[in-house]
N, CA, C and O of each residue as an XYZ file, in Angstrom:
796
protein
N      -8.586     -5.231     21.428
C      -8.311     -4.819     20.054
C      -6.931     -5.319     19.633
O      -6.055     -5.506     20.478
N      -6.746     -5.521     18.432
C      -5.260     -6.519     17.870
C      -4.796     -5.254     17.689
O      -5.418     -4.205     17.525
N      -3.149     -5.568     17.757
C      -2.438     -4.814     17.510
C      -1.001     -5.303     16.653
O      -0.466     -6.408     16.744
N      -0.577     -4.216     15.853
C       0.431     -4.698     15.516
C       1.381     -5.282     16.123
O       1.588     -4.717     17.197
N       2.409     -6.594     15.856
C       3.465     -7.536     16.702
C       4.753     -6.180     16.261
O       5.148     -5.686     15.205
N       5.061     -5.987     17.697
C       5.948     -5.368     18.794
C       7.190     -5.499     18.024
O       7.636     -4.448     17.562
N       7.889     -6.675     17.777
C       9.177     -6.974     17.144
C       8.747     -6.547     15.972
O       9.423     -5.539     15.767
N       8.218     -6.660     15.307
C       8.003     -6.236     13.576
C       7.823     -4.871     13.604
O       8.320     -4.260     12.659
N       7.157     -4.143     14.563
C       6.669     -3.036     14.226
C       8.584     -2.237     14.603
O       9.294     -1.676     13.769
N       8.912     -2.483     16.079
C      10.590     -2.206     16.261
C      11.376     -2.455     14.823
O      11.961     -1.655     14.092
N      11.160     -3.869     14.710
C      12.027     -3.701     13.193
C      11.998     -3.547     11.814
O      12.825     -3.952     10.996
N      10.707     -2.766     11.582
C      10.483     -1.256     10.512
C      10.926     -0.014     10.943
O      10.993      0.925     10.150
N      11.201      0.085     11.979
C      11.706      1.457     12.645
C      12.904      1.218     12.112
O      13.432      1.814     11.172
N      13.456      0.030     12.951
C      14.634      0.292     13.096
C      15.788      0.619     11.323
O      16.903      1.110     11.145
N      14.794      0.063     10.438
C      15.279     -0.132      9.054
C      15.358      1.364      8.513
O      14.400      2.072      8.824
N      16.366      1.943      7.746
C      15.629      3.254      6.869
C      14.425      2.893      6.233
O      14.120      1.867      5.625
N      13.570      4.292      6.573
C      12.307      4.324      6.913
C      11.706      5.766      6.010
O      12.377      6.799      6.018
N      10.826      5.710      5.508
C      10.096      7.355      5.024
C       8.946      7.388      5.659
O       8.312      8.441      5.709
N       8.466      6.183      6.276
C       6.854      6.385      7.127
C       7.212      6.277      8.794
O       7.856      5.390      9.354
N       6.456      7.704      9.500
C       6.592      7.333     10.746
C       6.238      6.172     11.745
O       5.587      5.275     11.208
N       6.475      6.015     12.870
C       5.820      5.040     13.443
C       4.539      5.474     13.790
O       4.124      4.552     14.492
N       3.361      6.610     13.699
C       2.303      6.855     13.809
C       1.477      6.667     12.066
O       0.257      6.618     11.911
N       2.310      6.603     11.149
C       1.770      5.965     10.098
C       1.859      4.289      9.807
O       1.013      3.596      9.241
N       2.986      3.927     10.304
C       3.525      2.149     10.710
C       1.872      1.896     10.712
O       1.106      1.284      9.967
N       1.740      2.568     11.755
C       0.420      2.108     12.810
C      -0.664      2.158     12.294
O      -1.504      1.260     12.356
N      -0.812      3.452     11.587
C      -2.201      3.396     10.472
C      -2.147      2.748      9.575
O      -3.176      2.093      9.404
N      -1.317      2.587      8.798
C      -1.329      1.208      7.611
C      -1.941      0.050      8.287
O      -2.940     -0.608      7.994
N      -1.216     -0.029      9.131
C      -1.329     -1.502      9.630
C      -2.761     -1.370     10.272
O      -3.473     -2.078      9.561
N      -3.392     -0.916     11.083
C      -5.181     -0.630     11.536
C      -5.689     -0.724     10.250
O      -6.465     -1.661     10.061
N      -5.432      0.059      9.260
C      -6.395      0.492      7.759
C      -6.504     -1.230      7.253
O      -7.523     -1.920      7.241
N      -5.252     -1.590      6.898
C      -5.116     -3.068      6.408
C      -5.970     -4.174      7.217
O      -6.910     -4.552      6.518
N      -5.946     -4.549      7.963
C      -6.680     -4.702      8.932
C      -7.754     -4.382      8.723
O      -8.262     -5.424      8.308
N      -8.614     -3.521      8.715
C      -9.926     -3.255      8.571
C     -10.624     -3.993      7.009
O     -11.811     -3.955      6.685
N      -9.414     -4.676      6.175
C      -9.584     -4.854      4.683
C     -10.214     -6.253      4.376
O      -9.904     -7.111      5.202
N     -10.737     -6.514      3.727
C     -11.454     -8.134      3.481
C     -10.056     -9.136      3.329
O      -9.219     -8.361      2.866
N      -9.606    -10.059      3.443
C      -9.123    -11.209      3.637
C      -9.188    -11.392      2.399
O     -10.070    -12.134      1.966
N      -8.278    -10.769      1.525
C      -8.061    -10.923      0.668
C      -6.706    -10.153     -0.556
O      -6.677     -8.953     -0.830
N      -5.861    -11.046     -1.030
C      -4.512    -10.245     -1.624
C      -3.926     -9.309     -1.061
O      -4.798     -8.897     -0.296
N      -3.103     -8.726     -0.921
C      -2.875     -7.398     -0.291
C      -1.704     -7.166     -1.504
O      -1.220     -8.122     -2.110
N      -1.285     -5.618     -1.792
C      -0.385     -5.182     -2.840
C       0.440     -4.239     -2.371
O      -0.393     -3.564     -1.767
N       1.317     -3.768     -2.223
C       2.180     -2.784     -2.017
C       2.765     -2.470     -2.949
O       3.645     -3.273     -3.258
N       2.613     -1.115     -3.940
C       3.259     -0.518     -5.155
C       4.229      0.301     -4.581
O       3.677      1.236     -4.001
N       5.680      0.350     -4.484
C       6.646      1.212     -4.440
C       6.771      0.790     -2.986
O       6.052      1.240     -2.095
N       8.119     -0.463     -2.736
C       8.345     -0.437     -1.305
C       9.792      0.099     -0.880
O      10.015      0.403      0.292
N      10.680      0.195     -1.788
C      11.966      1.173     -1.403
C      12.319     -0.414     -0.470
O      12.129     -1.563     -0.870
N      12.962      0.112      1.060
C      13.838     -0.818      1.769
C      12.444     -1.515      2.296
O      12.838     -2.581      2.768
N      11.691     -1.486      2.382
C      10.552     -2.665      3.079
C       9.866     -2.456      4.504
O       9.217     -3.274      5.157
N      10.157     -1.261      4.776
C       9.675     -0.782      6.553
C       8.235     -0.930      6.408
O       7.699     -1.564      7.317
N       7.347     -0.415      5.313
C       6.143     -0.602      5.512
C       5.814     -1.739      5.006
O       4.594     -1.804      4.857
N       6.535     -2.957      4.572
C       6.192     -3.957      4.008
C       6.327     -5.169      5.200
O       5.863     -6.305      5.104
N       6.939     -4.720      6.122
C       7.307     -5.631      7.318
C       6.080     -5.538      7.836
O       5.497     -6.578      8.141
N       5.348     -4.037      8.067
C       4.302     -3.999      8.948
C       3.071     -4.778      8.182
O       2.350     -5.525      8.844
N       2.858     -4.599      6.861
C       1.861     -5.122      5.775
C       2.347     -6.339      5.889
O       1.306     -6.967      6.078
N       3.537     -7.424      5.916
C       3.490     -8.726      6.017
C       2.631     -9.539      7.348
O       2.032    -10.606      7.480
N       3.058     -8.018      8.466
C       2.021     -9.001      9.483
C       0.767     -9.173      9.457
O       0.226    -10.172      9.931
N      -0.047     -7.904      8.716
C      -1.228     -8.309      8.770
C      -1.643     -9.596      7.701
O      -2.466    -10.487      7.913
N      -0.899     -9.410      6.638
C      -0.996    -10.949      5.783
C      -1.034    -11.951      6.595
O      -2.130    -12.389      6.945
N      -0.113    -12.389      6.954
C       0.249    -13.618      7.985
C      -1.008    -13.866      9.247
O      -1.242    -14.953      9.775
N      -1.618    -12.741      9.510
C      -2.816    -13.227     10.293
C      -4.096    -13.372      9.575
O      -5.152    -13.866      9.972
N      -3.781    -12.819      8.392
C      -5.228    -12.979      8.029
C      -4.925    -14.165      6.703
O      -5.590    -14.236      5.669
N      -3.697    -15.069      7.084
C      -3.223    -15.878      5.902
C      -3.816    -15.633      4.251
O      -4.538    -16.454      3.684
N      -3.327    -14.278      3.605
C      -3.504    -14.076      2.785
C      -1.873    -13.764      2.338
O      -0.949    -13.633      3.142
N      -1.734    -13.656      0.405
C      -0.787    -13.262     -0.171
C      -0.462    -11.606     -0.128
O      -1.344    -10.761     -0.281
N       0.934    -11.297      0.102
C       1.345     -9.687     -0.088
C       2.518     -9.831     -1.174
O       3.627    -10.362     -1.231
N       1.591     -8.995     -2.095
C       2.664     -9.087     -3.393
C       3.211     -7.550     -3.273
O       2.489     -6.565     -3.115
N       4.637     -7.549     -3.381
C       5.199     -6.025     -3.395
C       5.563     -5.888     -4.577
O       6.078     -6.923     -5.000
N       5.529     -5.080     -5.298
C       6.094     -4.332     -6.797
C       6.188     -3.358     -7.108
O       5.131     -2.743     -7.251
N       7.349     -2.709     -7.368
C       8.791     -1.971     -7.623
C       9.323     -1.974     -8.670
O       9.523     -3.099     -9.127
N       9.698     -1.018     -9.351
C      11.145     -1.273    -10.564
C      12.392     -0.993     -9.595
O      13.488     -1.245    -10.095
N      12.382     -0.541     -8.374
C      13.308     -0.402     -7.747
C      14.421      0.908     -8.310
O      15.535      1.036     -7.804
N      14.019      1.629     -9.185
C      14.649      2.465     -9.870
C      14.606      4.073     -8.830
O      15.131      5.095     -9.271
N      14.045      4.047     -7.724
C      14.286      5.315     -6.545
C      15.242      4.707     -5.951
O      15.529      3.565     -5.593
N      15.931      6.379     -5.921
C      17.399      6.800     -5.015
C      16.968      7.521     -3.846
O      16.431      8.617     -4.007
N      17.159      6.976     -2.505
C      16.715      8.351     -1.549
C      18.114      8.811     -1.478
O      19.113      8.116     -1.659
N      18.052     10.359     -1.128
C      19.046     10.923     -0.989
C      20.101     10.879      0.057
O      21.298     11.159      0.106
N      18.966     10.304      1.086
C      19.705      9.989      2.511
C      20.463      8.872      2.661
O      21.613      8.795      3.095
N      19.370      7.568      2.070
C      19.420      6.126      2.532
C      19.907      5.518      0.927
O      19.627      4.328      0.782
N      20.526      6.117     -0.163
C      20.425      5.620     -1.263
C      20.001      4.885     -1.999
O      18.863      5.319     -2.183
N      20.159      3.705     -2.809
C      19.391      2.896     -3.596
C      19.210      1.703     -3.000
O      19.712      1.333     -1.938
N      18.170      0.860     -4.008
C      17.050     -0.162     -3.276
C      17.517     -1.166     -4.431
O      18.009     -0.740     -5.476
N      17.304     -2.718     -4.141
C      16.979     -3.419     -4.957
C      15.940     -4.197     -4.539
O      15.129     -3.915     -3.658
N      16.008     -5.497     -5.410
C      14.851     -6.764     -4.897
C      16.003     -7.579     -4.123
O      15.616     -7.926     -3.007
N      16.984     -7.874     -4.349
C      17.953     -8.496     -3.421
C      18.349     -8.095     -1.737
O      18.559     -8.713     -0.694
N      18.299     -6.575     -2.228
C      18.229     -5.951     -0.508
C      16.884     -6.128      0.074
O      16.757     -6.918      1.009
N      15.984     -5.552     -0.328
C      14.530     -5.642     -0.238
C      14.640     -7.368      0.560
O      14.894     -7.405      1.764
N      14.514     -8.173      0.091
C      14.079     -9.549      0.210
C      15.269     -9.661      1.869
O      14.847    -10.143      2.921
N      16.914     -9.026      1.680
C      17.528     -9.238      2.996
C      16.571     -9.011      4.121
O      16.135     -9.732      5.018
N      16.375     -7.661      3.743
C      16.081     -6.627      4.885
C      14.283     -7.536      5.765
O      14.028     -7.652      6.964
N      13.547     -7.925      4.709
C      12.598     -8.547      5.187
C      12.976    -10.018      6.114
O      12.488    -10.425      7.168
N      14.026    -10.582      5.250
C      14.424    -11.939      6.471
C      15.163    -10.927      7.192
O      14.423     -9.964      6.993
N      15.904    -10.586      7.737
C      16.395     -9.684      8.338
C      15.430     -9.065      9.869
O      15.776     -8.971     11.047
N      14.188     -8.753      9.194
C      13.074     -8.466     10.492
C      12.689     -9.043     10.870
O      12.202     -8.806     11.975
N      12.557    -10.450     10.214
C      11.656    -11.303     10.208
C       9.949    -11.590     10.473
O       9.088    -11.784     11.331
N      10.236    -11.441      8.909
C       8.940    -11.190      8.767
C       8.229    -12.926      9.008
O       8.925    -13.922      8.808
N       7.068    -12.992      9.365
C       6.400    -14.921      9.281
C       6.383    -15.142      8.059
O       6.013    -16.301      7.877
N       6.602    -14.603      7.091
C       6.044    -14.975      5.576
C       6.710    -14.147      4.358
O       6.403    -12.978      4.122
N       7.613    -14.850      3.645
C       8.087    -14.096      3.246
C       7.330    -13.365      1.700
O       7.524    -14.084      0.720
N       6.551    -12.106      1.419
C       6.284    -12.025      0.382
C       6.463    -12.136     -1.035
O       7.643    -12.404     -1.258
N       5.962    -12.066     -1.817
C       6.504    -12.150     -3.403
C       6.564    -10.610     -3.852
O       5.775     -9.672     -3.746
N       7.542    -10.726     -4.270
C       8.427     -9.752     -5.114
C       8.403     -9.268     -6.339
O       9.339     -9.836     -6.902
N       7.817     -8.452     -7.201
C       7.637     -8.592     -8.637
C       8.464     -7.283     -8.953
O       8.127     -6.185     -8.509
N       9.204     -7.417     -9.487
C      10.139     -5.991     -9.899
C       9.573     -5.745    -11.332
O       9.996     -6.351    -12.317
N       8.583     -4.809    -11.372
C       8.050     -4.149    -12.531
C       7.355     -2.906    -12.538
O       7.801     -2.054    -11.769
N       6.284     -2.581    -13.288
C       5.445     -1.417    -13.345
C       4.363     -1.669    -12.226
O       3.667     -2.685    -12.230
N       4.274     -0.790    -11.369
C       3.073     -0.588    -10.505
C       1.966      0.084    -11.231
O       0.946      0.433    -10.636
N       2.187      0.321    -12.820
C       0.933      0.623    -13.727
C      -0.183     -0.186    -13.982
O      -1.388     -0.070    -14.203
N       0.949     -1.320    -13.830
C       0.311     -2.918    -14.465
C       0.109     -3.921    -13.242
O       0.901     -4.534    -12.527
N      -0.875     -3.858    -13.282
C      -1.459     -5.050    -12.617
C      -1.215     -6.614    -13.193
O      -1.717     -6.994    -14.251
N      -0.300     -7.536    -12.266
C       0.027     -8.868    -12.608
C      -1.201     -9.481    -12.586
O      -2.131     -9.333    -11.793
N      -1.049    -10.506    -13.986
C      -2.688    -11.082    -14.335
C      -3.263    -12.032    -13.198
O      -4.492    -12.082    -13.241
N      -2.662    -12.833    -12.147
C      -2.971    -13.391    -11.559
C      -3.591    -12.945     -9.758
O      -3.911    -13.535     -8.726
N      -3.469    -11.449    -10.315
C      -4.879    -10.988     -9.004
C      -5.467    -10.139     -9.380
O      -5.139     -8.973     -9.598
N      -7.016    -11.002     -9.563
C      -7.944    -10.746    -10.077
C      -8.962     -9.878     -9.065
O      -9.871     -9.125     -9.415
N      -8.583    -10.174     -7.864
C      -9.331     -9.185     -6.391
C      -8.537     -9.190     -5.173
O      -8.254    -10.158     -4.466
N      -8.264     -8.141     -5.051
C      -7.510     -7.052     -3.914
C      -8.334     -6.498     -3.159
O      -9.346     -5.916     -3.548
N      -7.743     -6.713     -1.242
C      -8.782     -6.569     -0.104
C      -7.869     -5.288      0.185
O      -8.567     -4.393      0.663
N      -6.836     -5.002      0.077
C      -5.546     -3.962      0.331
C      -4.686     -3.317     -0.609
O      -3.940     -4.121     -1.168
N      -4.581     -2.429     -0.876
C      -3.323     -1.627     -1.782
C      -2.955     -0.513     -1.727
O      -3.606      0.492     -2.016
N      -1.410     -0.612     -1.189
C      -1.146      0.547     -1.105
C      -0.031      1.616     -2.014
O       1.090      1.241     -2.355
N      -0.368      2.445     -2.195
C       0.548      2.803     -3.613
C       1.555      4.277     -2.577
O       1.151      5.307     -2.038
N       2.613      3.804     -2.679
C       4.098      5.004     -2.524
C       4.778      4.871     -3.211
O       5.625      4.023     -2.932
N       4.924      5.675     -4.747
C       5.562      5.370     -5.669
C       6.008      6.733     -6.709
O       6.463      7.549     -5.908
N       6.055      7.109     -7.564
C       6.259      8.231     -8.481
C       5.065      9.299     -7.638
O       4.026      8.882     -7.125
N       5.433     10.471     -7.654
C       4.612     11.208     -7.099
C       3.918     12.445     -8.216
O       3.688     13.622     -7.942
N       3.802     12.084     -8.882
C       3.373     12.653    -10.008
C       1.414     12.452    -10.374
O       0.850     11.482     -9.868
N       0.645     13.388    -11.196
C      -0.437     12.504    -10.885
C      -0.729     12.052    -12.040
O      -1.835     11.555    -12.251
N       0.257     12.152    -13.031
C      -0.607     11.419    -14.497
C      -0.198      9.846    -14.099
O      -0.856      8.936    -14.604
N       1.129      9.484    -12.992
C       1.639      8.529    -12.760
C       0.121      7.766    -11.442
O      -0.239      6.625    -11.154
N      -0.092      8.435    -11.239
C      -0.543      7.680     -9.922
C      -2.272      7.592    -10.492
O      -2.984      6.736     -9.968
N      -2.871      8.519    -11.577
C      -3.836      8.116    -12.434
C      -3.747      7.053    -13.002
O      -4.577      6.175    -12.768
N      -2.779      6.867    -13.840
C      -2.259      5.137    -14.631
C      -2.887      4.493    -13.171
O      -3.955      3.928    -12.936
N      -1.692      4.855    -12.282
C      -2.173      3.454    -11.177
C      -3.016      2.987    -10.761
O      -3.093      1.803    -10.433
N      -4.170      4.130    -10.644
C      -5.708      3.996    -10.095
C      -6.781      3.005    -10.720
O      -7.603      2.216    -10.255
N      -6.268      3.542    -12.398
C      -6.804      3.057    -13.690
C      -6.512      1.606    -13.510
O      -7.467      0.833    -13.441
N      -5.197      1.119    -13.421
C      -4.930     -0.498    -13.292
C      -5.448     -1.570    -12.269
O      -5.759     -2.760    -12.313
N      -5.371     -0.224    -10.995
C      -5.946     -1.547    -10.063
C      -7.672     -0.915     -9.181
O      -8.280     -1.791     -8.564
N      -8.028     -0.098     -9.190
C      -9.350      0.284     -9.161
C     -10.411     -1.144     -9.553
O     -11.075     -1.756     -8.718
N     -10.347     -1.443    -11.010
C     -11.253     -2.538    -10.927
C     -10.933     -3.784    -10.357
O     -11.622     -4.791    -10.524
N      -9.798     -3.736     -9.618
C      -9.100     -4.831     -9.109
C      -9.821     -5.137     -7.343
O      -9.710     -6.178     -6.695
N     -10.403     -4.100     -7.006
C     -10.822     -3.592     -5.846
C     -11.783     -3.977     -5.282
O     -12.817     -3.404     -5.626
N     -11.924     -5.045     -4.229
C     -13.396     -5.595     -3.804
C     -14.316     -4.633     -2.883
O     -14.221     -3.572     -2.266
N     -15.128     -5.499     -3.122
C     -16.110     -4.557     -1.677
C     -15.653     -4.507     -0.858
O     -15.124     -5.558     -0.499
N     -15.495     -3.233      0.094
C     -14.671     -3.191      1.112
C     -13.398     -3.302      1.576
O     -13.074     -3.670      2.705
N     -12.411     -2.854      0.346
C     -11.127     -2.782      0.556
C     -10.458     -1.848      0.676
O     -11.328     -0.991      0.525
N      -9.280     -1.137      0.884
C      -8.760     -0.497      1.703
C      -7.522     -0.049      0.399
O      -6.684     -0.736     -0.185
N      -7.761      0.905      0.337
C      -6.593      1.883     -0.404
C      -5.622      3.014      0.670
O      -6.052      4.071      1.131
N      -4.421      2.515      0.859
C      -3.513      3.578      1.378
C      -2.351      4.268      0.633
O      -1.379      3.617      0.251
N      -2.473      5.670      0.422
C      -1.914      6.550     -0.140
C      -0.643      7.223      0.755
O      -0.721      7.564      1.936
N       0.323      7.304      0.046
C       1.549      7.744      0.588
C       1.679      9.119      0.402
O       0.901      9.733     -0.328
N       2.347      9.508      0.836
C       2.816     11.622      0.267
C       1.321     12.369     -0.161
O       1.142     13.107     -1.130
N       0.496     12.024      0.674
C      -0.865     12.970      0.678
C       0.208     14.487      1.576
O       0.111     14.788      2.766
N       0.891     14.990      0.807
C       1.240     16.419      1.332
C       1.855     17.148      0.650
O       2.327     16.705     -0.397
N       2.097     18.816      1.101
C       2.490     19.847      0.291
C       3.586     19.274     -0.208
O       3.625     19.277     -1.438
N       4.354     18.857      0.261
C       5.636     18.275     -0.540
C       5.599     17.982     -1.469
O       6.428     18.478     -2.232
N       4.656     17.026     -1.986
C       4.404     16.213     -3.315
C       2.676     16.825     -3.823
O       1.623     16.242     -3.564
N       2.855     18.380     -4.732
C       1.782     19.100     -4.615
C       0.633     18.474     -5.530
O      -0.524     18.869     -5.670
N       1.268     17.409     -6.101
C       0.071     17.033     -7.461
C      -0.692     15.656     -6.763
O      -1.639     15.125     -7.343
N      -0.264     15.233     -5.687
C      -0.726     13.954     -5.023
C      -2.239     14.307     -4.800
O      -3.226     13.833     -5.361
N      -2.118     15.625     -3.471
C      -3.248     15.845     -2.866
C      -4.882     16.272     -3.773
O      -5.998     15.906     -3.405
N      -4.660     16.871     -4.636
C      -5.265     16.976     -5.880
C      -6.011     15.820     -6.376
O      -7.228     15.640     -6.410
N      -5.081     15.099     -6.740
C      -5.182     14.006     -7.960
C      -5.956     13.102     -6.824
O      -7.161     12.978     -7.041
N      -5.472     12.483     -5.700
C      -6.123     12.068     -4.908
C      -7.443     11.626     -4.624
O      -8.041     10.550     -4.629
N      -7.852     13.523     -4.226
C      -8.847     14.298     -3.961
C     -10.068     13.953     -5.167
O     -11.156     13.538     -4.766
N      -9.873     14.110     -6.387
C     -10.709     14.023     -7.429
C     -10.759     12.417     -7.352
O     -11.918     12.018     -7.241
N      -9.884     11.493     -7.379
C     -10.405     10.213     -7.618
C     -10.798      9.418     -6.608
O     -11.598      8.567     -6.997
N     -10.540      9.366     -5.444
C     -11.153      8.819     -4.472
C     -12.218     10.082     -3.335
O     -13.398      9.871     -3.051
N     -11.396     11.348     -2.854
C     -11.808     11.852     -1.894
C     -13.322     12.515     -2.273
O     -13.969     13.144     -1.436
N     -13.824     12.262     -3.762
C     -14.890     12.662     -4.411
C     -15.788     11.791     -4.884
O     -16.873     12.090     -5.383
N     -15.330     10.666     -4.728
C     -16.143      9.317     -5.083
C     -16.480      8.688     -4.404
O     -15.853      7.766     -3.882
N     -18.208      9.194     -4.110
C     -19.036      8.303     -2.902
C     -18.644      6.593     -2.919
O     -18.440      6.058     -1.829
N     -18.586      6.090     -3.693
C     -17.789      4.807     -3.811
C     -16.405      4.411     -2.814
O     -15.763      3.369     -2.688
N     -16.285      5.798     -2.171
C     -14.976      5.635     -1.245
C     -14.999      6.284     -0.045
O     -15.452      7.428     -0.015
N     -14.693      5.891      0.709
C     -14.967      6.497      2.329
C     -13.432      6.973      2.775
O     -12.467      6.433      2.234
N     -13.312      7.644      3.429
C     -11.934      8.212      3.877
C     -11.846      7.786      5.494
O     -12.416      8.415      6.386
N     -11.129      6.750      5.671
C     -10.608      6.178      6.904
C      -9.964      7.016      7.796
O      -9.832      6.691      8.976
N      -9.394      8.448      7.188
C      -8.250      9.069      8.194
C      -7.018      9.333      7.401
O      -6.622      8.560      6.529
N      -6.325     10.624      7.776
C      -5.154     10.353      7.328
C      -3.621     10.621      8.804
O      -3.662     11.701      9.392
N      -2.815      9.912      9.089
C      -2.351      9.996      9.552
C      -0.756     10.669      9.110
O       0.100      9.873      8.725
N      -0.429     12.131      9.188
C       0.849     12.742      8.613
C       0.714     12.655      7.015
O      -0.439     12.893      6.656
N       1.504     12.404      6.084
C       1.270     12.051      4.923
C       0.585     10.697      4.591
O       0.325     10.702      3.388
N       0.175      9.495      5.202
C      -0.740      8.645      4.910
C      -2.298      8.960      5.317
O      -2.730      9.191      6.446
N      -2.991      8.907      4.128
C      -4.268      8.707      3.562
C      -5.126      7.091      3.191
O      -4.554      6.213      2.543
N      -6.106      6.981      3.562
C      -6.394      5.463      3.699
C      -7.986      5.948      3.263
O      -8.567      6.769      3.974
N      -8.591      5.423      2.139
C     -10.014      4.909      1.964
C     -10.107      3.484      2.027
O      -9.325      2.557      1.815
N     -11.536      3.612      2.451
C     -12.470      1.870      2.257
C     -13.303      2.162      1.329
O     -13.906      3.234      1.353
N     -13.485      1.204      0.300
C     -14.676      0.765     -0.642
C     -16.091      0.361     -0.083
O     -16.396     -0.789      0.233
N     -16.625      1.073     -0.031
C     -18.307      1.377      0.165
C     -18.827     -0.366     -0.123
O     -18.803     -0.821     -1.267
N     -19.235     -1.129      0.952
C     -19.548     -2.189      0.133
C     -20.691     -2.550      0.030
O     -21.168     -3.545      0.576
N     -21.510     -1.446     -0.998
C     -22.870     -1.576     -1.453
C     -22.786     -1.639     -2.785
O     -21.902     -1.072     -3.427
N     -23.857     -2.452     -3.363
C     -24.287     -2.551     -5.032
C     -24.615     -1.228     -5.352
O     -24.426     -1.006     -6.548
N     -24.996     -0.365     -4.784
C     -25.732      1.168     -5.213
C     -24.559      1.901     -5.385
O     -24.726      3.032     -5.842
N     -23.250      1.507     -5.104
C     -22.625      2.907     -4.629
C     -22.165      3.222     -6.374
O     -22.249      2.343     -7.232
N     -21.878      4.063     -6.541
C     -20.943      4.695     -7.683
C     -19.692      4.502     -7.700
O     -19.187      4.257     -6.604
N     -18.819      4.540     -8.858
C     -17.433      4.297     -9.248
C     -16.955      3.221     -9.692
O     -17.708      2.814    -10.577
N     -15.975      2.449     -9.522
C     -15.630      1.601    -10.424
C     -16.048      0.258     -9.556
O     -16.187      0.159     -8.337
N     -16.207     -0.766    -10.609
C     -16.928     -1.765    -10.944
C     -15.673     -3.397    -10.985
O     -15.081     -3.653    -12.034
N     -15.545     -3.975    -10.164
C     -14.494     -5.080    -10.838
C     -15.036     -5.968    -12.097
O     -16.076     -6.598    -12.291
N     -13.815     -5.720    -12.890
C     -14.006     -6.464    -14.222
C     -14.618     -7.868    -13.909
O     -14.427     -8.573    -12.918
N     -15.394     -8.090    -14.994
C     -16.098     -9.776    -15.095
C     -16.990    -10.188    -15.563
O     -17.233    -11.392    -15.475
């Protein structure tokens, strides 16, 4: 069975970090399990889970687009940009360096039209993370892989909002959740229910 590369996975740890290394690990399995195709990361802060999401790109030679307004402060590790962001990834060294879009994770950039991966850690709110669903949902192929961040009491409107749009929609299978990460796959049957990619 593949596993995540050893140095990459060490140097997401080693970076300030909000995902454990038992979630590192589930992203990276969930992604992995995803069709060979785009991968997205909405809300990457310093890039720990984006190091682990670059490796699975790089083996499955597909694009990982990350996008951010970069506008979160952690309280611990303070503020983020696209300039640090981009260090910190040469820095781990990642094989590939991703593209960067500093904007709304509402909005889906016009030039991916189908997503095998996406994972959204971003505003924890759920009218915010509804927008998000709304934007990239039809973006979503057969058999792709949605991972959710702050599935916990902490962030009380996540688990909810969640719950109603994927954890209720036969159209979506629930992979597991590991601590606060949550991971569905897209059902990849013509019969199933829910959303439909535009075309």
């Amino acid at each position: 069975m593949a596993e995540v590369t050893v140095g990459l996975l060490a140097q997401a740890e080693m970076m300030p970090h909000l995902c454990s290394r038992a979630e590192l690990r589930h992203l990276w399995t969930c992604a992995m399990r995803a069709p060979a195709l785009p991968m997205v990361e909405c809300g990457v802060y310093l890039g720990s889970s984006a190091v682990v999401l670059a490796d699975v790109a790089y083996r499955k030679q597909v694009p990982l687009v990350l996008i951010d307004n970069f506008s979160y402060v952690n309280e611990e590790y303070g503020p983020t940009s696209a300039e640090l962001l981009r260090a910190n990834l040469i820095r781990a060294g990642v094989p590939q360096l991703p593209r960067i879009v500093e904007g709304d994770s509402r909005v889906a950039p016009a030039d991916l039209e189908e997503v095998g991966f996406l994972h959204i850690d971003t505003d924890h709110r759920a009218v915010h993370l509804h927008a998000e669903l709304d934007a990239w949902l039809p973006h979503m192929a057969a058999g792709s892989v949605i991972a959710l961040h702050d599935y916990c009491e902490n962030s009380p409107e996540m688990i909810p909002a969640i719950d109603q749009r994927l954890g209720a929609d036969p159209a979506w299978e629930c992979l597991g959740r590991v601590r606060w990460t949550i991971c569905f796959q897209r059902v990849p049957s013509p019969m199933a229910t829910g959303f439909a990619r535009k075309g």
